[in-house]
N, C-alpha and C positions, 0 to 999 in steps of 0.2 A: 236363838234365845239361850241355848243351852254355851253358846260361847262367852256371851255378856257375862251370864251369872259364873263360869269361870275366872272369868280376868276379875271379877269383883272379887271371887275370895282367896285368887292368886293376889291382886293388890292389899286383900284386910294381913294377910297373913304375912305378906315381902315385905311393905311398910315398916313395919313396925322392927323388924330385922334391920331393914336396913338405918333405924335411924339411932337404933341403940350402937351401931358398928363404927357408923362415923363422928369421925375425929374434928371435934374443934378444938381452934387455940387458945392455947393458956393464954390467963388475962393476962400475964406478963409478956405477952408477944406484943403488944402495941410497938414496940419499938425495932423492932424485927420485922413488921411490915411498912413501915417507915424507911428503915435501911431499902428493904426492895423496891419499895415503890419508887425510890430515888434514883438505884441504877437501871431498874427497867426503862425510866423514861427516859436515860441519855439515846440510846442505839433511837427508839420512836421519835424520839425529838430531831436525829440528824435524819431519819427518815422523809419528815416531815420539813425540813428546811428551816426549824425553828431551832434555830442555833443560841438565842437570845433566852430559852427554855433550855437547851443543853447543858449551856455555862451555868446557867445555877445550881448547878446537880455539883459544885467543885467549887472546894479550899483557893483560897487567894492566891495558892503553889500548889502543882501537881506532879507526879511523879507520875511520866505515860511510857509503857514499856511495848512497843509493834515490833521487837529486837527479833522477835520467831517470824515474821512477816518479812520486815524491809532489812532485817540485821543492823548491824550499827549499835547501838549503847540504851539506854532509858536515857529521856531528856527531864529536867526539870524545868516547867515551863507555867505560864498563866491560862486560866481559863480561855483568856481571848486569843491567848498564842495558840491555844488548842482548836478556838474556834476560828480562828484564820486557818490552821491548818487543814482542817476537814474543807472549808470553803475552799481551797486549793485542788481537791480533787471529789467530794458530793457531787455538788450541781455539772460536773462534765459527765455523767452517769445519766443513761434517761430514767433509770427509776432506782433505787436499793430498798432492801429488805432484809433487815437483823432480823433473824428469827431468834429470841431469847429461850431458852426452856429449863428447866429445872433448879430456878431459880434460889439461892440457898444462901442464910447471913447469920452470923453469928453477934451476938451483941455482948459487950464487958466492960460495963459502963459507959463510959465517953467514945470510947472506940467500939471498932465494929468492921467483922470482914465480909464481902459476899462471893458467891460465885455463881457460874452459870453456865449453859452452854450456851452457842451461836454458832449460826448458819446465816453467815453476813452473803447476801444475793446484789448483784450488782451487774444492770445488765445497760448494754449500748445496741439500740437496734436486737438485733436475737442472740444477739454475743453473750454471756454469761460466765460473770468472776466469780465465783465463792468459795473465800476463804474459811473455812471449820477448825471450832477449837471451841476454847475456855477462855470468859474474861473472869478474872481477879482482880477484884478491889478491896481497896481497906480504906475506911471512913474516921471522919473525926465528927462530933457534933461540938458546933461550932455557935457562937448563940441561940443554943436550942434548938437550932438546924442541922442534919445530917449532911456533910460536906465529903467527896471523893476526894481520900489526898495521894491516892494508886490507884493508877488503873493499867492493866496486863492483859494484854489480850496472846494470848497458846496459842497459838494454829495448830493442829496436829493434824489437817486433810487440806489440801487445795483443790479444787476440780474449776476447771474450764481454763480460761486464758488471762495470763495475767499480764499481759498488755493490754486490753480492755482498763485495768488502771490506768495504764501509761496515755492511751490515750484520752480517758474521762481527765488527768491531769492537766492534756494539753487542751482539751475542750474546756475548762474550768479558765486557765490560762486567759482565754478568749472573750469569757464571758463578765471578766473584772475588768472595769472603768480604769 
């Protein structure tokens, strides 16, 4: 009994603490969670095989920079060039997992940048690619839509094997008509 009536006046007492401490967002953040909601869902949506939910997340033209991953240049390319591209080597993968975290956007009117970390997981059988870093994007709102017209992905860690790509590429390969 004598524990009960503790956690009671440990909770009247913490409460009240803790609700005066936490931080909600300014009403002017509607648009700020709008920019993240948008990039979060790209990585889930390629997760997810819903490529058709991807491409909406992006401007009619995209600026996509994997120059820290595969090297070579930024392309400028279409959403659906983007989504053929992932279709080229996702579905050769038997699972992936973007882990997004610290999810971060800045809004200035029309435009808007965001950033993030990732722990993109990418396994074949018990094999394991993941590549670690930073994506940056920069957004346009585009009829009242938030549109990615950059996206950057850092790497600044590799761990496991990155032929595990090369073959989810060739297994991908295989599995288009």
């Amino acid at each position: 009994m004598k524990t009960l009536a503790f956690a009671a006046a440990l909770a009247a007492t913490s409460l009240p603490a803790l609700a005066e401490t936490r931080e909600l967002p300014a009403v002017g953040d509607i648009e700020t969670s709008r920019v993240i909601s948008v990039v979060s869902s790209i990585p889930l949506a390629v997760d997810l095989a819903a490529y058709d939910l991807a491409e909406q997340a992006f401007a009619p033209e995209i600026v996509i920079d994997y120059t820290s991953l595969w090297g070579g240049e930024p392309a400028t390319m279409t959403p659906a060039d983007l989504m053929t591209a992932w279709r080229g080597i996702v579905p050769g993968f038997d699972a992936t997992w973007h882990e997004l975290s610290d999810v971060q956007a800045t809004v200035t009117g029309d435009t808007a940048t965001a950033t993030a970390f990732v722990d993109g997981r990418h396994w074949i059988g018990d094999q394991l690619w993941r590549p670690v870093g930073n994506y940056n994007w920069d957004l346009q709102k585009i009829d009242g839509e938030w549109k990615v017209t950059r996206m950057e992905f850092a790497m600044t860690e590799e761990i496991g094997d990155r032929d595990v790509a090369t073959q989810a590429m060739e297994r991908a390969k295989a599995l288009t008509p």
